[in-house]
C-alpha positions in Angstrom: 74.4 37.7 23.8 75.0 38.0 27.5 73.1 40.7 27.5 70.2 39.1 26.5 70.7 36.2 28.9 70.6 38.7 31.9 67.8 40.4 30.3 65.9 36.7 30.4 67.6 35.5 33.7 66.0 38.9 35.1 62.4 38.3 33.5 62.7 34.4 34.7 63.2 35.6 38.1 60.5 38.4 38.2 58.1 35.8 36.6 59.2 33.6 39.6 58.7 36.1 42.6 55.5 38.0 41.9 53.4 36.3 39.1 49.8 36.4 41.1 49.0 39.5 43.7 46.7 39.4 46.3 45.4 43.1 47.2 45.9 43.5 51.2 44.3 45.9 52.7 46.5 46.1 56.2 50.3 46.1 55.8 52.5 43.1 58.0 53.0 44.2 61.5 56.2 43.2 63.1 54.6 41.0 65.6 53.3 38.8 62.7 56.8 39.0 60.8 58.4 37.5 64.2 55.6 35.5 65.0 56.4 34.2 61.5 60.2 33.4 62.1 59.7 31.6 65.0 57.4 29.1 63.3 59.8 28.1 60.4 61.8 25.6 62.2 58.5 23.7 63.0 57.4 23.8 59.9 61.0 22.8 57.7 60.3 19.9 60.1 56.6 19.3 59.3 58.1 20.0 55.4 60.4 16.9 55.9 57.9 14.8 57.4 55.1 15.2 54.5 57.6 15.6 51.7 56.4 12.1 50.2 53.0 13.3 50.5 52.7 13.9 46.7 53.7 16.3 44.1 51.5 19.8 43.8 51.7 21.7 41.6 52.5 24.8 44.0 52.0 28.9 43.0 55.8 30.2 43.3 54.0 33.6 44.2 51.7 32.2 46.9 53.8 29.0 48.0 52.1 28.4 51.1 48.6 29.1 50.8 48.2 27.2 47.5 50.1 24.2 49.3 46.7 25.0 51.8 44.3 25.4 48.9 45.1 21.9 47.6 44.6 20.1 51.3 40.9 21.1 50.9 40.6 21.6 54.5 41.6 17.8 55.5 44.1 15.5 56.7 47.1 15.0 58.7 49.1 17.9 57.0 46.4 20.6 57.4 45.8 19.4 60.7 49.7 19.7 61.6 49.7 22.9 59.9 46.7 24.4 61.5 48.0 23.6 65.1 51.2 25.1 64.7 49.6 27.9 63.2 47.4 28.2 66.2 50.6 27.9 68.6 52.1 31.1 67.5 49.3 32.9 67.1 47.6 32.9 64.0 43.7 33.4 64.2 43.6 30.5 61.4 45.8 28.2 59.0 44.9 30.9 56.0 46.2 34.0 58.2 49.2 31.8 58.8 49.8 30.7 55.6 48.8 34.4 54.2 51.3 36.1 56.4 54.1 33.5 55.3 53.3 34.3 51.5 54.1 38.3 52.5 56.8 37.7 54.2 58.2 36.0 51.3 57.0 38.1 48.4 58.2 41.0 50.2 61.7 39.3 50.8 62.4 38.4 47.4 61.3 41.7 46.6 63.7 43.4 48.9 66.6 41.0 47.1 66.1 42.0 44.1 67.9 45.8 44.9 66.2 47.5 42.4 63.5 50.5 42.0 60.2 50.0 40.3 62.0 52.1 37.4 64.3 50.2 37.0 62.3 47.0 37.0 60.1 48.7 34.6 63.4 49.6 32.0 63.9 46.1 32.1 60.7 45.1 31.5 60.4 47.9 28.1 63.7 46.3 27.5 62.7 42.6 27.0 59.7 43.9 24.9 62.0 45.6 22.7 64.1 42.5 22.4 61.4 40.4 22.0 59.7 42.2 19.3 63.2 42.8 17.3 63.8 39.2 17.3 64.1 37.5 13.9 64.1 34.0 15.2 60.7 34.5 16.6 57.6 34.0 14.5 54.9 36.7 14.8 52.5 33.9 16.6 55.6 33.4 19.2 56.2 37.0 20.1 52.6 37.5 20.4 52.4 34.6 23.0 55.7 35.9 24.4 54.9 39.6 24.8 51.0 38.5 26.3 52.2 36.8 28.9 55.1 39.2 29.6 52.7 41.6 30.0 50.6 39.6 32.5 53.7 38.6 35.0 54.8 41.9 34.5 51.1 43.3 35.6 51.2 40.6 38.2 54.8 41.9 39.5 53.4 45.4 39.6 50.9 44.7 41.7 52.7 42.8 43.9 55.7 44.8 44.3 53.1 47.4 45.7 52.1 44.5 48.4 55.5 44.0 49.0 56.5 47.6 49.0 53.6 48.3 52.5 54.9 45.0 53.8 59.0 46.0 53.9 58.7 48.0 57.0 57.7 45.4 59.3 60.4 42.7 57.3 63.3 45.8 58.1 63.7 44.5 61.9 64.0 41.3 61.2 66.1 41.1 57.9 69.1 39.2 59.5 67.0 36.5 60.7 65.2 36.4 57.5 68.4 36.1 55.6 69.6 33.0 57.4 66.0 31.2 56.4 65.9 32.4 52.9 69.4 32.5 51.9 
């Protein structure tokens, strides 16, 4: 039984980090990584100051830019947004919002500690369980193994985006630590 509960635990948290992938043609530089970093304090504050702005309903994979996508382009948050944006750098909100995405994917990536084989075994694993499993009604696995096989599509591919983006997250891991942890 605990077995199966890390098994699941594991699948939660890949379904978590990399559900939806965004093929990127140019890996993270370093500058955009730093660049990045220095812009979190400003926007935890701006995070604070629009937290009563309303629920979203927020993609855990792209946190940031579908927070953008539903400001359709207006009001005092995208404006706040957009400036800071534009004071470290970013040619636009979206690059900003893009890079920050990256840099998270490929962080959460990194934490995991473990190979695409690996991730893979796990993946075979849960199948296995899932498809051995009495309680389940054929209709339920079904449902269960199809969308299984789309997060764990959706985690391939964006373990690859992560994967290019890890080299320019390397230099600046203990600062990214102390945001993400």
């Amino acid at each position: 039984m605990k077995t199966r509960n890390r098994l699941f635990s594991r699948l939660i948290l890949m379904l978590c980090i990399g559900f939806a992938s965004i093929a990127h043609a140019d890996p993270l530089s370093s500058e955009q990584v730093k660049r990045f970093i220095a812009a979190m304090p400003e926007l935890a504050t701006l995070g604070e100051k629009y937290q009563d702005a309303g629920q979203r309903n927020i993609d855990p994979a792209r946190p940031l830019s579908s927070s953008l996508a539903q400001m359709q382009g207006k009001g005092p948050e995208y404006t706040d947004i957009s400036k800071l944006a534009a004071r470290h750098g970013f040619a636009s909100v979206e690059e900003f919002a893009d890079v920050g995405d990256r840099v998270m994917q490929a962080y959460m990536f990194s934490s995991i500690n473990k190979s695409a084989e690996e991730i893979e075994a796990l993946y075979q694993q849960g199948v296995a369980n899932v498809k051995k499993d009495k309680a389940l009604s054929a209709e339920q696995k079904e449902l269960i193994l199809g969308r299984m096989a789309k997060s764990h599509q959706g985690n391939v591919e964006a373990g690859k985006t992560a994967e290019q983006d890890l080299a320019a997250l390397r230099p600046h891991m203990a600062e990214l630590e102390k945001i993400f942890d």
